[in-house]
ZAMARNU-168204 format. One record per residue: x, y, z of N, C-alpha, C in turn. Coordinates in steps of 0.2 Angstrom, whole numbers. Layout:
REM residues N
{n_x->X	n_y->Y	n_z->Z	ca_x->X	ca_y->Y	ca_z->Z	c_x->X	c_y->Y	c_z->Z};
...
END
This chain:
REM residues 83
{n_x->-138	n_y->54	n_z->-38	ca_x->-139	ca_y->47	ca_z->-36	c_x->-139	c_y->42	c_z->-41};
{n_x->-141	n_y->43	n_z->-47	ca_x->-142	ca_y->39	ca_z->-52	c_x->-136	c_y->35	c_z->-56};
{n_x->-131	n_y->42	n_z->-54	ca_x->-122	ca_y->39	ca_z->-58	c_x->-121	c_y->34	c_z->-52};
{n_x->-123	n_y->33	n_z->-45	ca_x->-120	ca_y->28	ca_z->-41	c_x->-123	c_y->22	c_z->-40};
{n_x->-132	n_y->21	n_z->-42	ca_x->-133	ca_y->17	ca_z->-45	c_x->-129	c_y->13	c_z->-51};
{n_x->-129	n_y->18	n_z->-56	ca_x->-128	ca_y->14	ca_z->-63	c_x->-121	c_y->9	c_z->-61};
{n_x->-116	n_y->14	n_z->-56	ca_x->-110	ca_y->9	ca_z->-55	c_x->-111	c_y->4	c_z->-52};
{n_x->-116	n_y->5	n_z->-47	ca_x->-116	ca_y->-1	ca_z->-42	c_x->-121	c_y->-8	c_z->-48};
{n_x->-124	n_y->-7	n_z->-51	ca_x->-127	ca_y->-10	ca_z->-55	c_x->-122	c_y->-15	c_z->-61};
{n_x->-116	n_y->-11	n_z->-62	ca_x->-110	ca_y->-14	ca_z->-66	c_x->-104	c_y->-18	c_z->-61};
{n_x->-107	n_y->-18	n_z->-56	ca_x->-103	ca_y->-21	ca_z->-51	c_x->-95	c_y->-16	c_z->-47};
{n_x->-98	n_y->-11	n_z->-48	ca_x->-93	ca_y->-8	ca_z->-47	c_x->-94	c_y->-5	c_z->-40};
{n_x->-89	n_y->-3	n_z->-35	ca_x->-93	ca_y->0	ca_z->-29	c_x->-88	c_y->4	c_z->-24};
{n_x->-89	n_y->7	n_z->-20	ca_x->-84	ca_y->14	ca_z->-21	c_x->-79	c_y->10	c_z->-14};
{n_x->-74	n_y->12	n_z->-13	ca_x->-69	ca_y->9	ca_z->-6	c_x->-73	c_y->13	c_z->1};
{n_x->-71	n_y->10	n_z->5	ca_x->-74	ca_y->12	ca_z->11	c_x->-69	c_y->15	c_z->14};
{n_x->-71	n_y->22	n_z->21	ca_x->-65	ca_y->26	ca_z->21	c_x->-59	c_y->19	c_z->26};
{n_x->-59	n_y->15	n_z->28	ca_x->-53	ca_y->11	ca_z->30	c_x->-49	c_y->9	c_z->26};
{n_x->-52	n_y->8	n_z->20	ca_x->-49	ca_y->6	ca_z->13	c_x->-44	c_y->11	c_z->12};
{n_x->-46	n_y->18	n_z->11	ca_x->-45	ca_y->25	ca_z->8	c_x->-39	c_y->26	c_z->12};
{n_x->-40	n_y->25	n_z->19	ca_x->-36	ca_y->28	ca_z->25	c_x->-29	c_y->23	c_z->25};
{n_x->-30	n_y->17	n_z->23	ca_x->-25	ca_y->12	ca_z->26	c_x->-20	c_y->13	c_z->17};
{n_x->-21	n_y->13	n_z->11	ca_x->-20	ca_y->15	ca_z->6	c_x->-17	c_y->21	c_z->6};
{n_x->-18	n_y->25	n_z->9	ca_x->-13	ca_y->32	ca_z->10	c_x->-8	c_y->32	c_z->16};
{n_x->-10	n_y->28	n_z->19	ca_x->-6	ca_y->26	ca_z->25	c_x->2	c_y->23	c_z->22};
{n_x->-2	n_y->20	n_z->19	ca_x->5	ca_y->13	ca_z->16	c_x->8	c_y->15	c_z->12};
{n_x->5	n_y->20	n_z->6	ca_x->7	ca_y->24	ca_z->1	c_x->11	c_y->28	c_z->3};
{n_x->10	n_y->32	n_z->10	ca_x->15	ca_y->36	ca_z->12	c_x->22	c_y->32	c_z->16};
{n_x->21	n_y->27	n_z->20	ca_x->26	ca_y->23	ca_z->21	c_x->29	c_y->19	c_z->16};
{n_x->27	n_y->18	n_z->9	ca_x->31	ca_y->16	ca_z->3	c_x->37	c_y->23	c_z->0};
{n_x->33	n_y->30	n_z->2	ca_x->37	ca_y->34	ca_z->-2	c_x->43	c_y->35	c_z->3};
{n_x->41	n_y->35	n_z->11	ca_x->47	ca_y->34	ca_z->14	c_x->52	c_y->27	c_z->13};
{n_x->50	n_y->22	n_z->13	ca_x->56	ca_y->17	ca_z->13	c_x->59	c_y->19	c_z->6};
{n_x->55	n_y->19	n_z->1	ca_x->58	ca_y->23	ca_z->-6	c_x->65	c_y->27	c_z->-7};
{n_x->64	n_y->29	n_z->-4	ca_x->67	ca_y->38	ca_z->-2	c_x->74	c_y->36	c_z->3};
{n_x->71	n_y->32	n_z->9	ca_x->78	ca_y->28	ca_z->12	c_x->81	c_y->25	c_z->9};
{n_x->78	n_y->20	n_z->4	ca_x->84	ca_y->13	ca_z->1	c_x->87	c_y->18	c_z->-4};
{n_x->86	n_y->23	n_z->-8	ca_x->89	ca_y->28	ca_z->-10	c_x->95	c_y->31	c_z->-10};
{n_x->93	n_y->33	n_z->-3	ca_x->99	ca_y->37	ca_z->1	c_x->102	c_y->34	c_z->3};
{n_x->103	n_y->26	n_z->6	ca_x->109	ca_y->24	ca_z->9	c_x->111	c_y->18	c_z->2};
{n_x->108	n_y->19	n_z->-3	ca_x->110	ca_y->13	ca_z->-9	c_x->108	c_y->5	c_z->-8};
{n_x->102	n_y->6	n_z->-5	ca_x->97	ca_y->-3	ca_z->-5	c_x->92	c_y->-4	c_z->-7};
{n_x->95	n_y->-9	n_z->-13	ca_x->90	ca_y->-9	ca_z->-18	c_x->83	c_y->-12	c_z->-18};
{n_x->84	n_y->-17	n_z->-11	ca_x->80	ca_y->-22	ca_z->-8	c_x->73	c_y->-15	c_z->-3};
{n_x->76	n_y->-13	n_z->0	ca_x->72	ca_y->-7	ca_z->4	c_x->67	c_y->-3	c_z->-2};
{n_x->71	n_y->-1	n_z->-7	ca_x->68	ca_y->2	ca_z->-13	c_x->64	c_y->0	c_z->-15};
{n_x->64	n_y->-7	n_z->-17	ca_x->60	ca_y->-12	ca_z->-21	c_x->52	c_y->-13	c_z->-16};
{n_x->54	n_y->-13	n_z->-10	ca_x->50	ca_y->-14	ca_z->-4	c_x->44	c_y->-7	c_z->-3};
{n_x->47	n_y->-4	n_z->-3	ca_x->44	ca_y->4	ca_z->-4	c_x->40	c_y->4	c_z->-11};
{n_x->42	n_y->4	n_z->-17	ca_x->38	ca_y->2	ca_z->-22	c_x->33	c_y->-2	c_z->-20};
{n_x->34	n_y->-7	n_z->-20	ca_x->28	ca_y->-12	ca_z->-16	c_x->23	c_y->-10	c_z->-14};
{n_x->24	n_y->-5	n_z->-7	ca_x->19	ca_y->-3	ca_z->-1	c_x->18	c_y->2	c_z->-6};
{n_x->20	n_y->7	n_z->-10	ca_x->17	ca_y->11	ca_z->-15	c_x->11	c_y->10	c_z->-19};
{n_x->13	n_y->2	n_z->-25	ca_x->8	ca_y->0	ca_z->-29	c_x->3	c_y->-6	c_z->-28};
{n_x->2	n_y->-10	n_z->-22	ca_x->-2	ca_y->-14	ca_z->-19	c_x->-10	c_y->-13	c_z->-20};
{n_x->-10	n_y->-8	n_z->-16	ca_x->-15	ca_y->-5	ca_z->-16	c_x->-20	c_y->-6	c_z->-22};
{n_x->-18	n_y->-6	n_z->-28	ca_x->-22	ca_y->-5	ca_z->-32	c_x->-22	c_y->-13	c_z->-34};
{n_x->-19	n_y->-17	n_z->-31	ca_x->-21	ca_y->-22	ca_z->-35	c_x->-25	c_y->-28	c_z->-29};
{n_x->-27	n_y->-25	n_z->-24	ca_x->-28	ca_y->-29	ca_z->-17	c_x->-37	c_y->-24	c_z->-15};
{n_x->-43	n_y->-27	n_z->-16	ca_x->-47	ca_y->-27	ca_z->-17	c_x->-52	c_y->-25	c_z->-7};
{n_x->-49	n_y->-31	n_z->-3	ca_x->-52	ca_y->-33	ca_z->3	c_x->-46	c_y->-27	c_z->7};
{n_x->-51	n_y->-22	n_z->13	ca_x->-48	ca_y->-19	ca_z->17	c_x->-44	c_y->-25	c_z->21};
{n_x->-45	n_y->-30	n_z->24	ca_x->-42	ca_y->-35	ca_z->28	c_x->-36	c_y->-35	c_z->26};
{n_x->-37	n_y->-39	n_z->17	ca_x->-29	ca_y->-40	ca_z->15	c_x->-25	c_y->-35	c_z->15};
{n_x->-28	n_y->-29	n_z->13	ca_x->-23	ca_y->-21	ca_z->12	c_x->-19	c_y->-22	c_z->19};
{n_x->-23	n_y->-22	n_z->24	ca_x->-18	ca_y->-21	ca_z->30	c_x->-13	c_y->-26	c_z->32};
{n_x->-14	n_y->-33	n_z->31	ca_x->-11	ca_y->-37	ca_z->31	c_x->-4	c_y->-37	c_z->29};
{n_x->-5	n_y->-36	n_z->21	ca_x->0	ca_y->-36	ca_z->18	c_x->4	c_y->-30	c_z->18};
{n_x->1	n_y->-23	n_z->20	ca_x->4	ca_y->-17	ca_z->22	c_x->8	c_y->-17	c_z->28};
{n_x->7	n_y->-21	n_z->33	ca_x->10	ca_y->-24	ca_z->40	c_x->14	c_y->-27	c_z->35};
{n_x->15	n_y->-31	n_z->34	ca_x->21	ca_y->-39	ca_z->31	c_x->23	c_y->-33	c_z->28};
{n_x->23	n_y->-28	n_z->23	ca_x->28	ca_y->-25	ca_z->20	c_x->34	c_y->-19	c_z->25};
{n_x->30	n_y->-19	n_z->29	ca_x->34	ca_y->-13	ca_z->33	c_x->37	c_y->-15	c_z->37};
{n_x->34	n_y->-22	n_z->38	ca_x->40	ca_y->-27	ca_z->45	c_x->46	c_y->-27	c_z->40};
{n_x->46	n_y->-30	n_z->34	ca_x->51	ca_y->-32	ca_z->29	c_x->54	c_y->-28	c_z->30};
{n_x->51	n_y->-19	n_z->28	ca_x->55	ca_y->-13	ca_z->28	c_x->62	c_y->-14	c_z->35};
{n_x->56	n_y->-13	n_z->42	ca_x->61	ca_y->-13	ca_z->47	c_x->65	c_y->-20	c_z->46};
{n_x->64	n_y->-26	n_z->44	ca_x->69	ca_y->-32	ca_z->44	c_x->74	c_y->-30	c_z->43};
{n_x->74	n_y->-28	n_z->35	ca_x->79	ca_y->-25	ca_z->32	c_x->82	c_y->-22	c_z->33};
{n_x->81	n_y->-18	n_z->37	ca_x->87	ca_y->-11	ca_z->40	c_x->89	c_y->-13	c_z->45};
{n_x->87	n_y->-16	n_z->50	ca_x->90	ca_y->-22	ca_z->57	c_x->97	c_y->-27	c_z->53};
{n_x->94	n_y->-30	n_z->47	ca_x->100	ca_y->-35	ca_z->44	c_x->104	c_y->-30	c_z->41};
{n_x->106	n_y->-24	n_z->41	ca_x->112	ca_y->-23	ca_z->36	c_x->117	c_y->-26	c_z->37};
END
């Protein structure tokens, strides 16, 4: 219990499981769109998928994680409705 004070003392502090849950969620719907814009040759889907990949790490509030993981996945389907 000491090492989780001393982080929580550095200001550090561990994701809560929505966090953990919604960041595996997106991660996996990143490596799908990934994988689609791949196979049919779009590079917009691909770049998309990246995204929903590397977000996560740079988006701190469960609220925004979801937000933006919605808005990326609407894109996803946008973009494959506008072919």
């Amino acid at each position: 219990m000491d090492d989780l004070e001393t982080l929580q003392s550095l200001g550090l502090s561990l994701p809560s499981p929505a966090y953990i849950f919604g960041a595996v969620i997106f991660g996996l719907a990143g490596i799908a769109a990934y994988r689609y814009g791949k196979k049919v040759g779009r590079p917009r889907t691909r770049w998309i998928g990246v995204a929903l990949m590397l977000y996560p790490y740079a988006i701190s509030q469960t609220w925004l994680l979801y937000v933006l993981g919605i808005a990326l996945c609407g894109a996803v389907f946008w973009d494959r409705r506008n072919a």
